[in-house]
C-alpha positions as CSV (number, residue, x, y, z in Angstrom):
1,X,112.0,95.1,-43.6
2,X,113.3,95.4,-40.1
3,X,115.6,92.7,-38.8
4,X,117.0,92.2,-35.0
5,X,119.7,89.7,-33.9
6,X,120.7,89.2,-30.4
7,X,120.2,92.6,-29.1
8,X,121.7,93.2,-25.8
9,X,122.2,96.3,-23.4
10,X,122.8,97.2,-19.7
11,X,123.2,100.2,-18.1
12,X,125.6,99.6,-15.5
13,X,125.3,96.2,-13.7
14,X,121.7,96.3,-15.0
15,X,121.0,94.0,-18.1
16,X,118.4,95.7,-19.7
17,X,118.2,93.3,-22.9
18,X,119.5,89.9,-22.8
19,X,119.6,88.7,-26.2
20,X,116.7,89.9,-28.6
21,X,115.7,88.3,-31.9
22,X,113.1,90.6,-34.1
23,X,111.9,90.7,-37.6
24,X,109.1,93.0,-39.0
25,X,107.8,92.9,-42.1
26,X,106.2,96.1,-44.1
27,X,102.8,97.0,-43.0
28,X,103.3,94.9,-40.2
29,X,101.5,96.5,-36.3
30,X,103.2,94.7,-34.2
31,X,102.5,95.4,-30.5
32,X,105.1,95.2,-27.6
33,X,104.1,94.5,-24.1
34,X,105.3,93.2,-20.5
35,X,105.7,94.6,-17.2
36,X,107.8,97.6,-16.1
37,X,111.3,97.2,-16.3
38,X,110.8,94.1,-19.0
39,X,113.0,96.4,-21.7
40,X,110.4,97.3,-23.7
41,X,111.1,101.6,-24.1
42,X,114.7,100.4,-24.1
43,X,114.1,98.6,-27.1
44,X,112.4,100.7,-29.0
45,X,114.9,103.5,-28.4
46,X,117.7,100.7,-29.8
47,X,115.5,100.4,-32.7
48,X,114.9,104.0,-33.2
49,X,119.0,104.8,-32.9
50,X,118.3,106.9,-30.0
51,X,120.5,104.1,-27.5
52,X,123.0,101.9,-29.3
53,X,123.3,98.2,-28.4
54,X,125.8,96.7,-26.2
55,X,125.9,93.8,-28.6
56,X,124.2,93.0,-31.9
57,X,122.7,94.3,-35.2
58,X,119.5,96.2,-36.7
59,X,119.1,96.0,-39.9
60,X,116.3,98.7,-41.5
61,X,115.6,98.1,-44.9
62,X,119.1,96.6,-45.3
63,X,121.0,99.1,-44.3
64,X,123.4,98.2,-40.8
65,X,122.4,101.4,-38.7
66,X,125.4,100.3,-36.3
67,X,127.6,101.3,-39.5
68,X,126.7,104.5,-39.9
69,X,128.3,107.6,-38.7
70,X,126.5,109.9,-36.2
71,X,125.6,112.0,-38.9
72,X,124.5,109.3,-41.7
73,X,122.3,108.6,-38.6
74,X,120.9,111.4,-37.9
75,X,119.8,111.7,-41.4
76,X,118.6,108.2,-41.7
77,X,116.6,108.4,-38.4
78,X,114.9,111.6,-39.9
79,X,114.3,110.1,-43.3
80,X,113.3,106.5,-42.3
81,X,112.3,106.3,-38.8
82,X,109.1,108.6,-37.1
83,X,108.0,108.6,-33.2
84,X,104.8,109.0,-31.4
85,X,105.2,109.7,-28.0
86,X,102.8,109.4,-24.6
87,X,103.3,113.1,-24.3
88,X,103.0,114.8,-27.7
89,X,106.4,117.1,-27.5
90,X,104.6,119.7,-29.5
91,X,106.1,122.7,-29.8
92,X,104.2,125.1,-28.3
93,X,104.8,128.4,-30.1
94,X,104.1,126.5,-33.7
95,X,100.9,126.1,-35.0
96,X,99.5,122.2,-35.7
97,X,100.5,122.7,-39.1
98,X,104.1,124.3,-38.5
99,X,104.4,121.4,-36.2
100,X,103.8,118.6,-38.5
101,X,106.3,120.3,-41.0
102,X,109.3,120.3,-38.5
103,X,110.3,117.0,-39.7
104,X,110.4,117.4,-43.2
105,X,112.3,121.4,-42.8
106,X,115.2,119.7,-40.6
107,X,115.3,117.4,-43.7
108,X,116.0,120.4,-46.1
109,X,112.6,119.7,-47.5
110,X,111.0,123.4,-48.4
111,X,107.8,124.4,-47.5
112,X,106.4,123.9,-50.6
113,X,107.1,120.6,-51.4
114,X,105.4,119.2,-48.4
115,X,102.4,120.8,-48.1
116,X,100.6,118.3,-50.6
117,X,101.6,115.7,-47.8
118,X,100.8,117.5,-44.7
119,X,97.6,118.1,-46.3
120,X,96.6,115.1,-47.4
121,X,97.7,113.8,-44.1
122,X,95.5,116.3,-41.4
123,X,92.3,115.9,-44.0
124,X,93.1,111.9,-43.1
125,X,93.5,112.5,-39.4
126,X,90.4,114.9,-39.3
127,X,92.4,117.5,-38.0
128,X,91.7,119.8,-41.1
129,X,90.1,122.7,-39.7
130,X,93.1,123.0,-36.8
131,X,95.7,124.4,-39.2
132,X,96.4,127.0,-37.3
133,X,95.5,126.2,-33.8
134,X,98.1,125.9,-31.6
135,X,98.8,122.8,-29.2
136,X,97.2,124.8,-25.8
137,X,94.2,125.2,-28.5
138,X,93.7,121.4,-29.2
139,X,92.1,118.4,-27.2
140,X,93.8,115.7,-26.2
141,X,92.9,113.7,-28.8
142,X,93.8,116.6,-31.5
143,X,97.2,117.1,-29.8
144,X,97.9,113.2,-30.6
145,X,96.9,113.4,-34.1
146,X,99.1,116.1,-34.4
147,X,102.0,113.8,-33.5
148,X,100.8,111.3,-35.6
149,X,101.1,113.6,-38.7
150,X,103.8,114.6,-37.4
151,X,106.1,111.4,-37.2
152,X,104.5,110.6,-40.9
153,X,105.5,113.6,-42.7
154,X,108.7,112.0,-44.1
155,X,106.8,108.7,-45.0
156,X,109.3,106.4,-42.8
157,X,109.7,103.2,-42.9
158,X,108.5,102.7,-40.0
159,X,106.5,104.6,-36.9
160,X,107.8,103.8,-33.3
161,X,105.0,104.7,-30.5
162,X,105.8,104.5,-27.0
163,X,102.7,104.4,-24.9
164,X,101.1,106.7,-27.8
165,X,97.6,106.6,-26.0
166,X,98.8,106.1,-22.3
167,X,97.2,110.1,-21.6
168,X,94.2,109.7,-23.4
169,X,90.6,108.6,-22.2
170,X,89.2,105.4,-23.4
171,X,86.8,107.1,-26.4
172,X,90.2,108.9,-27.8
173,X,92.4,106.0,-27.3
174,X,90.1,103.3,-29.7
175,X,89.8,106.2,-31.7
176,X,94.2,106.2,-31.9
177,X,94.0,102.4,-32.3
178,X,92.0,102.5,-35.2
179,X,93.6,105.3,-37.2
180,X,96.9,103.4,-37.0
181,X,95.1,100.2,-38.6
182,X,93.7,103.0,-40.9
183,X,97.4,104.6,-41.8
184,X,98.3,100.7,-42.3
185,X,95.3,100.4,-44.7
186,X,95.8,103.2,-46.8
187,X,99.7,103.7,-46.8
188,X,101.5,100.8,-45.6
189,X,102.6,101.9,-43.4
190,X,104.3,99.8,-40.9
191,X,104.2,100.4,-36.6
192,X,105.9,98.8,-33.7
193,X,104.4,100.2,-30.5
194,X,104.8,99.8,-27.2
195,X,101.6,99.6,-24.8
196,X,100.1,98.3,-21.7
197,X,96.5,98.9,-23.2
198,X,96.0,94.8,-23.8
199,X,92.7,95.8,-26.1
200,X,95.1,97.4,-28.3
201,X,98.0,94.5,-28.0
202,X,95.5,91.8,-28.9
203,X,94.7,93.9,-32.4
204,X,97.8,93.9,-33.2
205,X,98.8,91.2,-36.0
206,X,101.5,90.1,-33.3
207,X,101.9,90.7,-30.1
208,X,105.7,90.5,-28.5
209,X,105.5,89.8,-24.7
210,X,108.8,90.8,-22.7
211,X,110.1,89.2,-19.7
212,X,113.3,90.0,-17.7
213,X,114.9,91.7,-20.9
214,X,113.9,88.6,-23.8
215,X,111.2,88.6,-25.9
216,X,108.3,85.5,-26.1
């Protein structure tokens, strides 16, 4: 579903990526570790169109995302690609549930349609009875499931997480782990995520170590 070839990017004088070679299949969790500075969150953005390559191709479900315009990928990144984040980026002033829509409403989605989804999505997560509780009125833990409803709202193609249980405590963070095998289970649904929680990285069905900017 997602193919990389010989992704490369500096910033600078600084080679970032020096030649990445990826493929991900659907319903794949595949987990991305290595030390500081390895590329890791740089790759991810690449993947996520956030940072364009220096050099090479991504291919999400066939389509050339180095092809499109800036505003065919805007609209593809909405549509195809979601992000769970260390730090939630909640928006404070929204409710959980007018959180979790923002996705699908910048897509021209109305409420309506997606409220079936969100639904059916928080009763998964557990986070039912938080509707309409805002983020300052959530755990931790509920903050992060929020997110995760959140970046699955549009049913992507795939769900990027950068350090997605970096801020929570050891009971909350198994708890994340699982609910992403869960969301595989039950929808698919496919994750790459980045992590220096090696519990995690060994559940994964692979795990990609980075060194110096390549992959192993």
């Amino acid at each position: 579903m997602i193919k990389i070839e010989n992704i490369h990017k500096s910033y600078g004088n600084v080679q970032v990526l020096k030649g990445i070679n990826l493929n991900v299949s659907q319903g794949e969790i595949i987990s991305i570790v290595g030390a500081s500075g390895a590329g890791k969150t740089t790759l991810l953005q690449i993947i996520g169109t956030l940072e364009k390559p220096d050099e090479g191709n991504i291919l999400i479900n066939d389509v050339d995302i180095n092809k499109l315009s800036e505003r065919k990928l805007s609209q593809f990144r909405n549509s195809n690609i979601g992000f769970v984040f260390q730090f939630h980026h909640l928006l404070p002033e929204f409710t959980a549930l007018e959180n979790i829509l923002m996705p699908a409403l910048i897509k021209g989605c109305s409420k309506e349609e997606v409220m079936d989804r969100a639904n059916q999505l928080m009763k998964f997560l557990k986070i039912d009875h938080r509707y309409n509780h805002k983020p300052s009125e959530l755990s931790g833990g509920e903050q992060q499931r929020v997110a995760v409803a959140r970046a699955l709202i549009n049913q992507p193609a795939v769900v990027l997480a950068d350090e997605p249980s970096g801020n929570l405590d050891s009971g909350n963070a198994r708890e994340l782990h699982n609910l992403f095998f869960d969301l595989r289970n039950q929808y698919n649904q496919t994750f790459i995520i980045v992590t220096h929680n090696e519990e995690f990285a060994e559940m994964a069905d692979r795990k990609i170590v980075m060194i110096d900017g390549k992959n192993i």
